[in-house]
C-alpha positions as CSV (number, residue, x, y, z in Angstrom):
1,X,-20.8,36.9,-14.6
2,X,-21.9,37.3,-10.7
3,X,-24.7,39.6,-11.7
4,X,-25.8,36.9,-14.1
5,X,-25.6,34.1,-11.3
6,X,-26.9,36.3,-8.7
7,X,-30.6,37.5,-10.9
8,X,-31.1,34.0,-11.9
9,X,-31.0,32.3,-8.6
10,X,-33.4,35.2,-7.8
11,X,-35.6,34.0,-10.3
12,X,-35.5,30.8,-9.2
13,X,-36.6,31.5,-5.5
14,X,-39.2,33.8,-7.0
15,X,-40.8,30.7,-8.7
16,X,-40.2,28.4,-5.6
17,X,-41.9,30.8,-3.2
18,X,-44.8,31.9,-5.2
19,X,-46.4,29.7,-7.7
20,X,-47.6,32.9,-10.1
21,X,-46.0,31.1,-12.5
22,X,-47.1,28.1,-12.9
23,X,-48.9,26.9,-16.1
24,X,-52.4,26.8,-15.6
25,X,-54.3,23.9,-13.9
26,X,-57.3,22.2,-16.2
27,X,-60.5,23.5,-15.9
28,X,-61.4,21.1,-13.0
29,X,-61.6,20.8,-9.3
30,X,-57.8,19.9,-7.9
31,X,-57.8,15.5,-6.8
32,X,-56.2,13.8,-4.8
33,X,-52.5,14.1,-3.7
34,X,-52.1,10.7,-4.2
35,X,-49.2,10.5,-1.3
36,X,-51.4,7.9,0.5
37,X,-51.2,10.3,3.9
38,X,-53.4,12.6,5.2
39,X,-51.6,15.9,5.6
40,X,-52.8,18.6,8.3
41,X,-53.8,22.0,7.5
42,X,-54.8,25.0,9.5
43,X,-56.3,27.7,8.5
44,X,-56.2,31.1,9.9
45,X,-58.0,34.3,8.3
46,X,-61.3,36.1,8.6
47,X,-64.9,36.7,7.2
48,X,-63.3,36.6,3.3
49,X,-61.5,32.7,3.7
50,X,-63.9,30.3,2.1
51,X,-64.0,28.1,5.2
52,X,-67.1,25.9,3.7
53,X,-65.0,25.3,0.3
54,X,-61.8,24.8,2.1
55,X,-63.6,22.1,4.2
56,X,-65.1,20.8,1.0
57,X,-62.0,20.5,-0.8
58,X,-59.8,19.5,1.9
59,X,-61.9,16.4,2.0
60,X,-61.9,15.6,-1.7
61,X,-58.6,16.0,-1.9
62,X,-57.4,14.0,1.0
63,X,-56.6,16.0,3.9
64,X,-57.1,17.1,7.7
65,X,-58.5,20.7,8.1
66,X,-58.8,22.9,11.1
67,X,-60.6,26.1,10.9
68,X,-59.2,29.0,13.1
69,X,-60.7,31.7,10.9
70,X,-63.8,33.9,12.1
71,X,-66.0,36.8,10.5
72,X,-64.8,40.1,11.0
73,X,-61.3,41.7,11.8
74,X,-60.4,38.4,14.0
75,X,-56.9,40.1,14.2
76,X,-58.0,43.2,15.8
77,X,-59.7,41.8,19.2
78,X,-63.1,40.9,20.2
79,X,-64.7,37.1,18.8
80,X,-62.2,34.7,20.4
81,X,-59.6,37.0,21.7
82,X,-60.0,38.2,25.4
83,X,-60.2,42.1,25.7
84,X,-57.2,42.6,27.6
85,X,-55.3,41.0,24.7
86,X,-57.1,42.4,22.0
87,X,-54.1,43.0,19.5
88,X,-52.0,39.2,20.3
89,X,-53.5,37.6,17.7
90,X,-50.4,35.8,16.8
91,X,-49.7,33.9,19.7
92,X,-52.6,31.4,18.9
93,X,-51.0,30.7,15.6
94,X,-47.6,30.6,17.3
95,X,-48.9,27.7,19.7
96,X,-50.5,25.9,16.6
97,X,-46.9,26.1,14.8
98,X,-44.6,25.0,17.7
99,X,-47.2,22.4,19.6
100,X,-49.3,21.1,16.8
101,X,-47.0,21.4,13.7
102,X,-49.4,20.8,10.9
103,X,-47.8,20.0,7.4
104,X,-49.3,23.3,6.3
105,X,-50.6,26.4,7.6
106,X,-52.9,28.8,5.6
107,X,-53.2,32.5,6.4
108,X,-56.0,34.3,4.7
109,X,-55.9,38.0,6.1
110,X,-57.4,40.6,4.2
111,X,-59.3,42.7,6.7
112,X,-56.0,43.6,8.4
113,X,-54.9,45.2,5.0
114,X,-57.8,47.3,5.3
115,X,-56.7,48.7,8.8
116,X,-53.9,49.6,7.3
117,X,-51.9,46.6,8.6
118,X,-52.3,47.3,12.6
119,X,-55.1,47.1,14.8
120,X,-56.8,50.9,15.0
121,X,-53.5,52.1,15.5
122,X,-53.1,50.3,18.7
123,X,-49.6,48.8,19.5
124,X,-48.5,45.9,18.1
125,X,-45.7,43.3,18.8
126,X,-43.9,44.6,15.2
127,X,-45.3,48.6,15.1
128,X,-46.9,50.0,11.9
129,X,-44.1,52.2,10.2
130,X,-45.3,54.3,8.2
131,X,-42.3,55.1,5.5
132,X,-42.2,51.3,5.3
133,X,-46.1,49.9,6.2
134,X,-45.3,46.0,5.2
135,X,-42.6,46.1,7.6
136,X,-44.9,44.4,10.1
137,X,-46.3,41.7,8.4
138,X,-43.2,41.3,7.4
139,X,-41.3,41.0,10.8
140,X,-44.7,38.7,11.7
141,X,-44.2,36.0,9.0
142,X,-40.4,35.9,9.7
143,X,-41.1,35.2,13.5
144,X,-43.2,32.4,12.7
145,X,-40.9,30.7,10.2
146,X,-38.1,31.2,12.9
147,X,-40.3,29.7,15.5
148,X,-41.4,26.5,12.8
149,X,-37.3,26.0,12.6
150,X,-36.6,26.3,16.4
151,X,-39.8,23.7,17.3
152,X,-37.8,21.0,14.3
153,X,-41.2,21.5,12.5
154,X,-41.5,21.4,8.6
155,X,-44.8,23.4,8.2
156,X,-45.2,25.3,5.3
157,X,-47.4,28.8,5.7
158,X,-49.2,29.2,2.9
159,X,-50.0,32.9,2.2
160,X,-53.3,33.5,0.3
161,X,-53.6,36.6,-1.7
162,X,-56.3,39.4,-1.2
163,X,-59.2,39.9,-3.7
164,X,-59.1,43.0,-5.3
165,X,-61.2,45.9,-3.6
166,X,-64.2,47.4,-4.9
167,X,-64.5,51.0,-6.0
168,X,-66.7,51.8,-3.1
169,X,-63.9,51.1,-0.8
170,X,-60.7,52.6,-2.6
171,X,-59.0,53.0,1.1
172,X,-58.7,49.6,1.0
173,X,-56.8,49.4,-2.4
174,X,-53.4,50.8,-1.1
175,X,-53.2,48.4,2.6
176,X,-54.2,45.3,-0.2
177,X,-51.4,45.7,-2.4
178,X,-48.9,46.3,0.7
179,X,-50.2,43.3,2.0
180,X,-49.7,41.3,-0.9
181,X,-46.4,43.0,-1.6
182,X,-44.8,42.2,1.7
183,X,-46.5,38.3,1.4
184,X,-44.6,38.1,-2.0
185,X,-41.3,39.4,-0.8
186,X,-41.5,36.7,2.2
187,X,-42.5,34.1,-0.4
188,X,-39.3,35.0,-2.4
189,X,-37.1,35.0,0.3
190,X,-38.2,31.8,1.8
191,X,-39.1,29.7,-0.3
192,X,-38.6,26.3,1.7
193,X,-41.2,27.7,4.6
194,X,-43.5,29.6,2.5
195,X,-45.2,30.2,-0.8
196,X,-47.8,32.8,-1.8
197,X,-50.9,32.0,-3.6
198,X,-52.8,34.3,-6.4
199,X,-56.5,33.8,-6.3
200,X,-57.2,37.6,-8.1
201,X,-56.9,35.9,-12.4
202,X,-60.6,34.4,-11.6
203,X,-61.9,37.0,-9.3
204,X,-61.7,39.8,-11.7
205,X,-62.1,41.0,-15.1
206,X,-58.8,41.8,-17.0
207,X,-57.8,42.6,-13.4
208,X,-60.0,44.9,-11.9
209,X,-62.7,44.5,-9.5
210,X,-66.0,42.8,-11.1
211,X,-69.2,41.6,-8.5
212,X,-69.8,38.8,-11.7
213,X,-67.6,36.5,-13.7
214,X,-67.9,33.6,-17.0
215,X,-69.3,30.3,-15.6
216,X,-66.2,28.2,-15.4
217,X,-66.8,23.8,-16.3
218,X,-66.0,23.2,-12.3
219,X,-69.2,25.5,-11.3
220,X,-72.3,24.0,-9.9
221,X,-74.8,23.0,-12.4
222,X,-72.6,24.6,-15.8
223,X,-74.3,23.6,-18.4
224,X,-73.5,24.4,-22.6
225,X,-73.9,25.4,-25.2
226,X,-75.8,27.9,-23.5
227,X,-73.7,28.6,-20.8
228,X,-75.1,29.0,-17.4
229,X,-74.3,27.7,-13.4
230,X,-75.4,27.9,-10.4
231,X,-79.0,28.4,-11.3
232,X,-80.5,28.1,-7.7
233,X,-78.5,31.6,-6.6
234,X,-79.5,32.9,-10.3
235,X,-81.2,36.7,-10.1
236,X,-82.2,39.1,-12.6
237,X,-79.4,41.3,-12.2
238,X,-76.7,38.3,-13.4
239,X,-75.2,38.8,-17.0
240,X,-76.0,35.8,-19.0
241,X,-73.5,33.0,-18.4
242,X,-71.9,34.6,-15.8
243,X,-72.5,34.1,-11.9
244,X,-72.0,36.7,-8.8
245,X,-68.6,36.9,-7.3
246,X,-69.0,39.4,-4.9
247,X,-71.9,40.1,-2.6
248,X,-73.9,43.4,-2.5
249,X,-73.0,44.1,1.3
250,X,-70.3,46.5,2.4
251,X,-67.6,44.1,2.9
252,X,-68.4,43.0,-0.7
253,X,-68.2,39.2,0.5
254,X,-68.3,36.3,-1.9
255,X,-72.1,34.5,-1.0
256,X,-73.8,34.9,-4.3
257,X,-77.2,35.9,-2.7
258,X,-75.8,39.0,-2.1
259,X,-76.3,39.2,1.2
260,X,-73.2,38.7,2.7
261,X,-71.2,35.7,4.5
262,X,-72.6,32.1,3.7
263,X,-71.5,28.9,5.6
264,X,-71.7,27.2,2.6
265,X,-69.9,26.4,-1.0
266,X,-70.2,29.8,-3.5
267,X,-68.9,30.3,-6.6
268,X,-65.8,32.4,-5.5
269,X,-64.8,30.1,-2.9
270,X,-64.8,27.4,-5.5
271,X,-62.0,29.2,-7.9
272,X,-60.1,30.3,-4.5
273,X,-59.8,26.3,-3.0
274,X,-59.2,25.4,-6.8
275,X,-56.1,27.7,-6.7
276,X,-55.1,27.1,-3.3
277,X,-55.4,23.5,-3.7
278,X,-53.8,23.0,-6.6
279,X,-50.8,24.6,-4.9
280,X,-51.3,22.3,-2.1
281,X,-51.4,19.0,-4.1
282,X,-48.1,20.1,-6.1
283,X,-46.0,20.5,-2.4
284,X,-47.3,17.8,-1.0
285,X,-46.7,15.7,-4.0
286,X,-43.1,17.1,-4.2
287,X,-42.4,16.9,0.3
288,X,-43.6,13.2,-1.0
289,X,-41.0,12.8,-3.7
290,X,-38.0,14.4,-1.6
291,X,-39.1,12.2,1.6
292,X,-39.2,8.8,-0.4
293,X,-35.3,9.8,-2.0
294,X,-32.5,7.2,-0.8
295,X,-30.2,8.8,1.5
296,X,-27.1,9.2,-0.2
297,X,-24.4,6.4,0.8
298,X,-21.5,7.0,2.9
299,X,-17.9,7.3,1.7
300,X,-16.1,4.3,1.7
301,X,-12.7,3.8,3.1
302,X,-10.5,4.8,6.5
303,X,-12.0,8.4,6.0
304,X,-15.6,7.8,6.4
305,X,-16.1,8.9,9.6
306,X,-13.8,11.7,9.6
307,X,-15.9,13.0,7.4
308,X,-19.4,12.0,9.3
309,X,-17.4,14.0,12.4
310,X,-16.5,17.2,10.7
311,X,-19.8,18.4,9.2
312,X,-21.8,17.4,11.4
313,X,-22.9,21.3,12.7
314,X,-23.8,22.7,9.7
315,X,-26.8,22.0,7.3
316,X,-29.5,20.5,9.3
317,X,-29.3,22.8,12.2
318,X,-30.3,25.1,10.0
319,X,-32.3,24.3,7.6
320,X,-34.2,28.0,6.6
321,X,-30.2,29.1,5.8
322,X,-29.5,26.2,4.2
323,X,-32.0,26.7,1.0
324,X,-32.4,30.2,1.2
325,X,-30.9,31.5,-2.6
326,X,-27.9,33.7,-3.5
327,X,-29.9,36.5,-3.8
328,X,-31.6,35.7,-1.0
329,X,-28.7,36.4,1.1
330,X,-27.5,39.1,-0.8
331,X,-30.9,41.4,-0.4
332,X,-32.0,40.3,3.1
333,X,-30.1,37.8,5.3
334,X,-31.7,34.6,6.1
335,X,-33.5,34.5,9.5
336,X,-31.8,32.2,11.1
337,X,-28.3,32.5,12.3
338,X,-25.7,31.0,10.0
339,X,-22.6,32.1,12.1
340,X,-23.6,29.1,14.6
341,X,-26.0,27.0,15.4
342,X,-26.9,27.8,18.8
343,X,-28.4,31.6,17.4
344,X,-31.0,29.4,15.7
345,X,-32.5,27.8,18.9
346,X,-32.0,31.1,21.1
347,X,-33.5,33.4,19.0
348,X,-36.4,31.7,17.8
349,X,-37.8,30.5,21.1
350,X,-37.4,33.8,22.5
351,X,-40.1,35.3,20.4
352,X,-42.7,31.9,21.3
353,X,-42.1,32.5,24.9
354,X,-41.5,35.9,25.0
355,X,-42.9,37.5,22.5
356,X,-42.3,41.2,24.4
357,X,-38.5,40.6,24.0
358,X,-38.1,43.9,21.1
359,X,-36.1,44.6,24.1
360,X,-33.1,42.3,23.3
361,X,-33.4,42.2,19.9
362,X,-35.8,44.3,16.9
363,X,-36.5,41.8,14.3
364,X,-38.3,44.8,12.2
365,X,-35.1,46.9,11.8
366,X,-32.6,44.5,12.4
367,X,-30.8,47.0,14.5
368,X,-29.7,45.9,17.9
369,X,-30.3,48.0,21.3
370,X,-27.4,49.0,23.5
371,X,-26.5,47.0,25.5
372,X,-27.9,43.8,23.6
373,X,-26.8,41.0,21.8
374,X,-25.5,41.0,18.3
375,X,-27.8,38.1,16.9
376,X,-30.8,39.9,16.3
377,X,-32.5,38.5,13.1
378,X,-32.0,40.7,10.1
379,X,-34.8,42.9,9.1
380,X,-37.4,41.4,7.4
């Protein structure tokens, strides 16, 4: 009977976290949210996040969007980060998280899975482990949800899945599917901070890496019965009713000349928004639903406030314990604290403000140095 409780409440933060299973969306562009606000999103990623469609869509659909992502391995030093500090990426989206607090928070990181989840082997905040390589990513996304809780923001990261990798690069296929591996175990384990979205079912063909794919109703100028889009990209080298995907460079990058990066809409970045977008719309429709919800009414009678009194500590002071599952807790401990709140606004804040604090406490292993305190967070 507890094995039966425990698998299905498994299943059921495997579905909250990552929307794989959802029924499919029509073969449109996503609306709008309809909540009558304007939620906030930022995005973080590199050369392969659809920054022109997100813009594009974000607008259509009725929200804010801030661009943080850049072409190249922004992760791994040079563009926007100083030299000295080549490898901190994360404190940028650590100060976005704690000062800004946008509703949602989109990470789109693929070239990091192809340096094999570190920056050229140069040391990290969370090291590369090699018997265990999505440790780090791991350890990452679990210091940023920690840091969300600690600030009393409700930000939701949004974790975007990598495309498949060509055959001309198979050392990329390996770092990919850690990547995603490590997103999707996050995803499952906290599903009231974050939720992984698959864009691979209309970037490949049964799968597996493809530069073209079918016209879909949503792409530019699709036309039928004879089946075409997108005729002002169109070459002599596209299959009949299908358009390019991938681009002919090295990176394989979605502009459909071929030629690399474009600032502007392309026919991948159209199915990617649509999936990420759709996701979008459902949470913010259901943060909507949940916010609008009458608070329940108080007890009546002499007890009342004994009541108010007594459980006061508990629930809200903790709110990524609070929702984590049965299995959840079972498999990998929340990352907050639950023993007391006060490990929830220690902890946290000690990886914002000091983020070379490994010393006190090793959020990757979980284990805790001599000497230090017991309420290092569990391991990721």
């Amino acid at each position: 009977m507890t094995r039966r409780i425990v698998t299905a409440a498994l299943a059921v933060a495997i579905v909250i976290g990552s929307v794989g299973c959802e029924p499919p969306p029509p073969e449109t562009l996503p609306g709008g949210h309809g909540t009558g606000r304007t939620p906030l999103i930022y995005v973080y990623g590199d050369s392969l996040t659809p920054v022109a469609d997100y813009r594009e869509q974000a607008a259509r659909s009725g929200y804010e969007l801030v661009s943080e992502a850049t072409g190249g391995s922004w992760m791994c030093g040079g563009h926007q980060i100083p030299p000295s500090d080549a490898t901190r990426w994360w404190p940028r989206i650590m100060e976005t998280i704690t000062e800004v607090k946008p509703d949602y928070l989109i990470l789109q990181y693929q070239a990091w899975a192809n340096y094999q989840l570190r920056c050229g082997g140069k040391p990290e905040q969370f090291p590369y482990t090699a018997s265990d390589p999505g440790r780090g990513w791991r350890a990452y996304l679990q210091m940023f949800v920690e840091a969300i809780v600690a600030a009393g923001g409700e930000t939701r990261i949004i974790l975007v899945e990598t495309p498949n990798a060509p055959a001309s690069k198979p050392a990329w296929v390996e770092p990919m599917k850690i990547m995603d591996q490590a997103s999707r175990t996050m995803a499952a384990r906290m599903p009231d901070h974050i939720t992984f979205v698959p864009i691979r079912q209309d970037l490949t063909k049964n799968g597996a890496y493809t530069a073209f794919g079918p016209c879909k109703p949503y792409d530019q100028g699709y036309t039928q019965p004879k089946v075409t889009c997108w005729e002002r990209y169109r070459a002599r080298d596209w299959p009949v009713g299908q358009v390019r995907l991938r681009a002919g460079d090295n990176i394989h990058h979605w502009c459909p000349t071929g030629g690399g990066v474009c600032a502007v809409s392309t026919p991948a970045g159209l199915r990617i928004r649509r999936a990420v977008f759709n996701v979008l719309n459902m949470l913010e429709r259901s943060r909507s639903t949940r916010s609008a919800a009458p608070e329940p009414r108080a007890s009546a009678g002499p007890s009342a406030p004994t009541q108010t009194s007594t459980s006061a500590p508990a629930p809200t002071s903790d709110p990524a314990s609070t929702s984590a599952p049965a299995a959840t807790s079972t498999s990998a401990p929340a990352p907050a604290s639950t023993s007391a709140p006060a490990a929830t606004s220690t902890s946290a804040p000690a990886a914002t403000s000091h983020p070379a604090s490994a010393a006190t406490s090793d959020p990757v292993s979980g284990t805790t140095p001599a000497g230090a305190a017991s309420t290092a967070p569990a391991a990721p």
